[in-house]
TIBADREN-934825 format. One record per residue (C-alpha): residue in three letters; x, y, z negated. Coordinates in steps of 0.1 Angstrom, whole numbers, padded with zeros to 4 digits, always signed. Each point is the difference from the previous one (the first is absolute). Layout:
REM TIBADREN-934825
ALAXYZ
...
REM end
This chain:
REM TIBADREN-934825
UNK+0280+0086+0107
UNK-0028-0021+0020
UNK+0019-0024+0027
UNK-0034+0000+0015
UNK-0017+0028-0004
UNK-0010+0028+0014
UNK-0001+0020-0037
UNK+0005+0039-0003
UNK+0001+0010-0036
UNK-0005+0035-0002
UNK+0008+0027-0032
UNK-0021+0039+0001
UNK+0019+0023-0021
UNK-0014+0039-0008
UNK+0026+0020+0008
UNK+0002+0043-0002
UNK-0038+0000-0001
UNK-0006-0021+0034
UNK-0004-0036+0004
UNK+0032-0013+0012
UNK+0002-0038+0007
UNK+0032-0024+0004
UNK-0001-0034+0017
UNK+0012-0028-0005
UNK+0002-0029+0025
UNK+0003-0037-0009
UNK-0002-0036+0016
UNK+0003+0015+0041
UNK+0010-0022+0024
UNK+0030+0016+0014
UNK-0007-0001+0035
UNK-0017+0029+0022
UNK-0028-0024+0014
UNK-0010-0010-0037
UNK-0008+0035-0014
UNK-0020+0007+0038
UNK-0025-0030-0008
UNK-0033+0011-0008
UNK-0007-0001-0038
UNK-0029-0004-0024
UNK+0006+0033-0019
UNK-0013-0003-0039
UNK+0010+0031-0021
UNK-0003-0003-0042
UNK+0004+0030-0018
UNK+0017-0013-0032
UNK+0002+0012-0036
UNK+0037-0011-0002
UNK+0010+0024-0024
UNK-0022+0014-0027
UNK-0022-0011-0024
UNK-0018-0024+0024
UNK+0038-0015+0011
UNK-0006-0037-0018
UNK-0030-0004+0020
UNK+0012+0016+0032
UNK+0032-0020+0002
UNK-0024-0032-0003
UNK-0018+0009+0027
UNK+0033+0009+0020
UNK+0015-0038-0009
UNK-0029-0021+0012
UNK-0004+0022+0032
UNK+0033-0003+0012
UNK-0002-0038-0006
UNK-0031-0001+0021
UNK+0015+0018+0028
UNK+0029-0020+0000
UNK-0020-0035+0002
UNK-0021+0016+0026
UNK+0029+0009+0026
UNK+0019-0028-0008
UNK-0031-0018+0015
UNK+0001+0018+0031
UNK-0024+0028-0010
UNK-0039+0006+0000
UNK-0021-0014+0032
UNK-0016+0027+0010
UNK-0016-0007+0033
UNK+0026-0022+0026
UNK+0026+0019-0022
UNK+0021-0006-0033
UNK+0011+0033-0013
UNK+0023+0005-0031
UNK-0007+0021-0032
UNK+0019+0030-0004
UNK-0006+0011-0038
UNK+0002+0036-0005
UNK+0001+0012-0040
UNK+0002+0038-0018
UNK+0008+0001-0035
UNK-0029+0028-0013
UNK+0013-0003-0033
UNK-0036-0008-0011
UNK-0015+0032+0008
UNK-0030+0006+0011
UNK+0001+0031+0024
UNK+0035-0015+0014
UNK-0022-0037+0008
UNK-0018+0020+0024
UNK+0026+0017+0017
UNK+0021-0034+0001
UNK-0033-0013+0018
UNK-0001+0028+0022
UNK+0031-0008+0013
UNK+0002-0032+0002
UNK-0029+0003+0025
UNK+0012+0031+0022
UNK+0034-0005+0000
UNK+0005-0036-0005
UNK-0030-0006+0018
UNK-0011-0031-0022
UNK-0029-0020+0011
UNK-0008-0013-0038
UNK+0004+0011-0036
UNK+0008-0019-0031
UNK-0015+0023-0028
UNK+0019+0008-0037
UNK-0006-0012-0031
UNK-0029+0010-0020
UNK-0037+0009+0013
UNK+0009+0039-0004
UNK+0027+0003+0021
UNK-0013-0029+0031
UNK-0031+0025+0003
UNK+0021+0028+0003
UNK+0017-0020+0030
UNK-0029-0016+0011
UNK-0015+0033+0007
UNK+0027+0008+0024
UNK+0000-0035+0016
UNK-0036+0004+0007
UNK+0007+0037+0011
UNK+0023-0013+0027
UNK-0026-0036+0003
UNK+0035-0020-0007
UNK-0012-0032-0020
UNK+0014+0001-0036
UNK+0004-0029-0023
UNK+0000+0005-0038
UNK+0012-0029-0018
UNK-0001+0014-0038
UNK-0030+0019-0002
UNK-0033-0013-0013
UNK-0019+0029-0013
UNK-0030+0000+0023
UNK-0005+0039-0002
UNK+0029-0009+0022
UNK-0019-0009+0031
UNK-0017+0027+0006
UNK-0026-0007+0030
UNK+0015+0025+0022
UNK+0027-0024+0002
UNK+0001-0023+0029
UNK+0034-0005+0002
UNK+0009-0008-0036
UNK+0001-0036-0007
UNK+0009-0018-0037
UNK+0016-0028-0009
UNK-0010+0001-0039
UNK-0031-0013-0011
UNK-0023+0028-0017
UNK+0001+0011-0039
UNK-0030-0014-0012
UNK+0014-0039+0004
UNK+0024+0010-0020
UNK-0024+0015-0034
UNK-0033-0024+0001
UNK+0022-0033+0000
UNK+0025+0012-0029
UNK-0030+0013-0023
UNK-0014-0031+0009
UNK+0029-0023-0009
UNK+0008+0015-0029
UNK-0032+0000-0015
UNK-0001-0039+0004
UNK+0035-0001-0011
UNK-0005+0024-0032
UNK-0038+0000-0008
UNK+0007+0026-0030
UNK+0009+0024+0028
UNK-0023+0027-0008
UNK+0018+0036+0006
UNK+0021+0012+0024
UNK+0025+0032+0003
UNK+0010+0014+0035
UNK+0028+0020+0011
UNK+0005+0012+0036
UNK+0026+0015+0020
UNK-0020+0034+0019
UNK+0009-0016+0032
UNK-0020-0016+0028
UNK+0007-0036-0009
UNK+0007-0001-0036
UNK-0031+0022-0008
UNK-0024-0023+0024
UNK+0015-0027-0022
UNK-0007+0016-0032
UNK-0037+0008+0011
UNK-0004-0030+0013
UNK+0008-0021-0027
UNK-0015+0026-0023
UNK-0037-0010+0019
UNK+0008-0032+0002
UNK+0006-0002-0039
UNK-0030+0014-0001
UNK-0020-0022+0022
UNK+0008-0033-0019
UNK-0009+0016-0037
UNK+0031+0015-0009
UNK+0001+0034-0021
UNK+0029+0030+0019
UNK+0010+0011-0034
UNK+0027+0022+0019
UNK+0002+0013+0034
UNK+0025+0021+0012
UNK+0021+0014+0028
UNK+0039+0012+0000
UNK+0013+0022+0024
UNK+0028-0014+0025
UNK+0035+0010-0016
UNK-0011-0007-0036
UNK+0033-0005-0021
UNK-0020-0008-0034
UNK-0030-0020-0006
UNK+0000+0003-0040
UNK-0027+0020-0001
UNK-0023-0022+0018
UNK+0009-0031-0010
UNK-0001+0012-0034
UNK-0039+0011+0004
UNK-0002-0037+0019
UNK+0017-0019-0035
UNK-0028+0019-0022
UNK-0030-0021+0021
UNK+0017-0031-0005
UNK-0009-0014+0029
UNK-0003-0039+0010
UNK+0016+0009+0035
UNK+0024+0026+0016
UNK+0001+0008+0033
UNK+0022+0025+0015
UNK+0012+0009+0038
UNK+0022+0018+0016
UNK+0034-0010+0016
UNK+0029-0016-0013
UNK+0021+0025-0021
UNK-0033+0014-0015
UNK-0009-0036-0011
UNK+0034-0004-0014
UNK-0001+0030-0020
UNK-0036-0008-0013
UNK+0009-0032-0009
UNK+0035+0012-0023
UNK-0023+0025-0014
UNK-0028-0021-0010
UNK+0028-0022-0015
UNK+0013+0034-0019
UNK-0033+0007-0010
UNK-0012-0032-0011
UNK-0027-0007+0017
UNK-0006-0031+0018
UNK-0036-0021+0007
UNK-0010-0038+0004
UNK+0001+0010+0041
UNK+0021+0027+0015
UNK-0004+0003+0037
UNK+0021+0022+0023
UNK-0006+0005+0035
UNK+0024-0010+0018
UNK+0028+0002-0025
UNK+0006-0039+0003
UNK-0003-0007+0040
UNK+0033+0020-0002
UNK+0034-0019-0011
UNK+0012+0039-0007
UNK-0029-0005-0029
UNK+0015-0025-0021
UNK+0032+0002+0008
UNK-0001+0039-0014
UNK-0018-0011-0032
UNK+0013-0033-0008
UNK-0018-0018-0030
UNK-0026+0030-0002
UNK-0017-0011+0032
UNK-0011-0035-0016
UNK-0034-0002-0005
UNK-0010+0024+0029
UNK-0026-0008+0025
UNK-0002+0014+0038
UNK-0018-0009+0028
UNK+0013-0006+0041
UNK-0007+0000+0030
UNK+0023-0029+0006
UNK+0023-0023-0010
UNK+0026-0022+0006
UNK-0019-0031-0012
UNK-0030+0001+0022
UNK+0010-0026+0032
UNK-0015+0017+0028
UNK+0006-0012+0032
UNK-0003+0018+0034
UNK+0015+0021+0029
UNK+0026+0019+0004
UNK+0038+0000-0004
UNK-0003-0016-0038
UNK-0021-0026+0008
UNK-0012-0009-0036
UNK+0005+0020-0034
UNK+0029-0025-0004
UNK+0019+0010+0026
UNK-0004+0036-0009
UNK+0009-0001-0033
UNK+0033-0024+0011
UNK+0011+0025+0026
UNK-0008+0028-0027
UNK+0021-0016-0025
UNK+0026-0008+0019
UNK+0003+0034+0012
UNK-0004+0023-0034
UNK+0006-0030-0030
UNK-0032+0013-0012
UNK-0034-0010+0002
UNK-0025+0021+0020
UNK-0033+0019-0016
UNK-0030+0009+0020
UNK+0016+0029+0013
UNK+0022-0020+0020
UNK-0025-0024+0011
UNK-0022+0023+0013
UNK+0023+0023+0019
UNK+0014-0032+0013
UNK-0034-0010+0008
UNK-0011+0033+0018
UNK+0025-0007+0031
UNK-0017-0032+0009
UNK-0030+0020+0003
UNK+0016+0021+0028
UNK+0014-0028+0017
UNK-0036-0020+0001
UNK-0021+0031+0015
UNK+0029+0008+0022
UNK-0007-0034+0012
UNK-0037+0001+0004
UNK+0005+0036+0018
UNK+0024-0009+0026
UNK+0012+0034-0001
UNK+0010+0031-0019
UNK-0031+0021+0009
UNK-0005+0012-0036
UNK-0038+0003+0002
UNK+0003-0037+0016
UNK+0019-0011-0033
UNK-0016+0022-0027
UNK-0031-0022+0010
UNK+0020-0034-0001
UNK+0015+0010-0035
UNK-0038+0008-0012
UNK-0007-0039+0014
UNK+0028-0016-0018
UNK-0009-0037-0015
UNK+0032-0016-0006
UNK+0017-0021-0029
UNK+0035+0008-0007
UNK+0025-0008-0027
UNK-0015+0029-0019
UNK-0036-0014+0001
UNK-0031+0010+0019
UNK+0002+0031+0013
UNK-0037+0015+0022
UNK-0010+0035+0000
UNK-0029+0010-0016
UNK-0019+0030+0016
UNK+0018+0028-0019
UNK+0030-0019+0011
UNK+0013-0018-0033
UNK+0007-0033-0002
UNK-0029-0021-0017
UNK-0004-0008-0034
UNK+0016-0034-0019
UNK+0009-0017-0023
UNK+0028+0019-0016
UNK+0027-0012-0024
UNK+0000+0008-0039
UNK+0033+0004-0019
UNK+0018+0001-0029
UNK+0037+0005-0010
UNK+0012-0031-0021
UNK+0027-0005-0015
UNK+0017+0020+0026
UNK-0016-0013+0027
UNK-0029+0006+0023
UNK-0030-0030-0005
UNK-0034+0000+0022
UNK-0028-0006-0024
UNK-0023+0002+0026
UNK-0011-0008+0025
UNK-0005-0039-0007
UNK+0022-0008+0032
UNK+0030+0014-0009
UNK-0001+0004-0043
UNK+0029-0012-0013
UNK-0006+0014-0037
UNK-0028+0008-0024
UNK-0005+0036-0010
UNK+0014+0011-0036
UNK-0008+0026-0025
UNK+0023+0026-0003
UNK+0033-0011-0022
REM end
């Protein structure tokens, strides 16, 4: 329960074929005058159960953290005022069709003035099309896919950087790092951001003279990658490279081990930006490259309620014993981007801030953030990974490496 907060966390159960929703209320001030103050509404349909619930509970973590610094500072300037943050969450139990009638709600009855989008590109532009529906600026904090940001989409704003930083450096990298590199095998999760990955990387390969010896798409639900992988282990490919999300990568990785079929570089995207990854395949995940969007390393510095990554990562750690992934970083990151347009809007006139969102400049503990015109954040320099030894080392960029890249044990 939040001393300081002004925190609703919210649960949407289906029940006798209607949409039935409980509430739960947390961190109030007790008083009558407290609840009366004029709040900063910001609704978050959640996967908190489900197969999205690892990364829906991140989200959930760093955002009540973030409302909690926020109000214990007073609030968000909004004009000559300081208003609190009143958090308002429905569990959609990762969804689709339920995403978009938790955002429905949450902007007719709760009358929320902001949306924090789920995790994954499919399911934010299924709630980014009712935000822009209602024109209720929507943040998306783990999505990157660019199909994503749809033109039609003014009031969808990104936090990630785009795919395409994230294939052209690795290819590139690991060329330099293992010049015998010369064929790759793909394996993609049919989703919107594991099968942009898996194209992506697939014409990125491609670009920088490496032969696709394999290609190939699973649907979402797969129990059993045998027969794929098995069709991958008769190319003998240099390189692996599979997406998806974090129990598929599991499995594929047990299987592979089953199988026996390994490579000098298996990559999985983003199997080791997750502690869920490692921790759920022990010694099998050494050897395994990722890439991120972030990391705990890099030493940004900035505004906001975290003032550097530093102080983010103590207050995280203090908080969870853990350390925080991207995820966490950039859902962190994506209230500081409320709080700054607020601040150049001096109002809640949402047309007023949808245009001071789309002029965000600011550095936070996150990194740069700026909208591009299709309303993701612009490209950089992203980090490159790899599980050693139990551990998560940056081999790139030069900044932050602690480690050299190794082959496959």
């Amino acid at each position: 329960m939040f001393a300081q907060g002004f925190l609703r966390s919210s649960r949407a159960r289906m029940l006798a074929g209607g949409l039935a929703t409980g509430l739960l209320a947390a961190g109030l001030f007790a008083a009558t005058p407290a609840l009366a103050q004029e709040t900063i509404r910001i609704g978050a349909p959640l996967a908190l159960t489900g197969g999205l619930a690892d990364e829906g509970h991140k989200q959930d973590v760093v955002w009540k953290m973030w409302v909690e610094k926020v109000n214990a500072a007073g609030g968000i300037p909004v004009g000559d005022k300081k208003l609190k943050v009143e958090l308002i969450e429905y569990d959609y139990q990762s969804e689709g069709q339920r995403a978009s009638q938790l955002a429905e709600k949450l902007i007719n009855d709760d009358k929320v003035q902001f949306l924090f989008s789920p995790f994954g590109s499919g399911h934010t532009k299924i709630v980014a099309g009712v935000g822009e529906r209602y024109q209720v600026p929507t943040i998306a904090c783990v999505a990157s896919s660019e199909s994503v940001y749809d033109q039609t989409l003014k009031y969808l704003f990104g936090t990630l950087s785009p795919n395409g930083g994230m294939t052209t450096a690795m290819v590139k990298f690991f060329k330099e790092k293992f010049p015998e590199t010369k064929t790759i095998a793909v394996l993609g999760r049919d989703d919107v951001f594991p099968k942009s990955m898996a194209e992506g990387i697939a014409k990125a390969a491609e670009a920088g003279g490496l032969t696709v010896a394999y290609k190939e798409l699973y649907p979402v639900g797969t129990m059993d990658h045998a027969a794929a992988l098995s069709s991958i282990k008769a190319t003998k490919p240099d390189w692996i490279y599979i997406t998806g999300y974090t129990q598929d990568l599991i499995l594929a990785r047990k299987q592979m081990q089953d199988l026996g079929i390994t490579a000098p570089i298996v990559t999985m995207v983003t199997g080791p930006s997750y502690a869920e990854f490692t921790e759920g395949l022990g010694p099998l995940a050494n050897g395994i490259s990722s890439s991120s969007w972030w990391h705990h390393l890099t030493s940004y510095h900035g505004q906001g309620v975290w003032p550097t990554t530093a102080a983010f990562y103590e207050d995280f750690k203090a908080r969870t014993k853990s350390d925080p992934d991207y995820v966490h970083g950039s859902c962190a990151a994506a209230g500081e981007v409320i709080v700054d347009a607020l601040a150049r809007a001096g109002s809640l006139d949402k047309a007023k801030v949808r245009d001071a969102i789309a002029a965000t400049d600011i550095q936070t503990f996150y990194g740069p953030i700026k909208f591009g015109p299709n309303g993701m954040n612009l490209p950089r320099e992203l980090p490159i990974i790899q599980v050693q030894g139990g551990a998560i080392k940056v081999l790139a960029p030069a900044a932050i490496k602690n480690a050299d890249m190794i082959a496959m044990p």
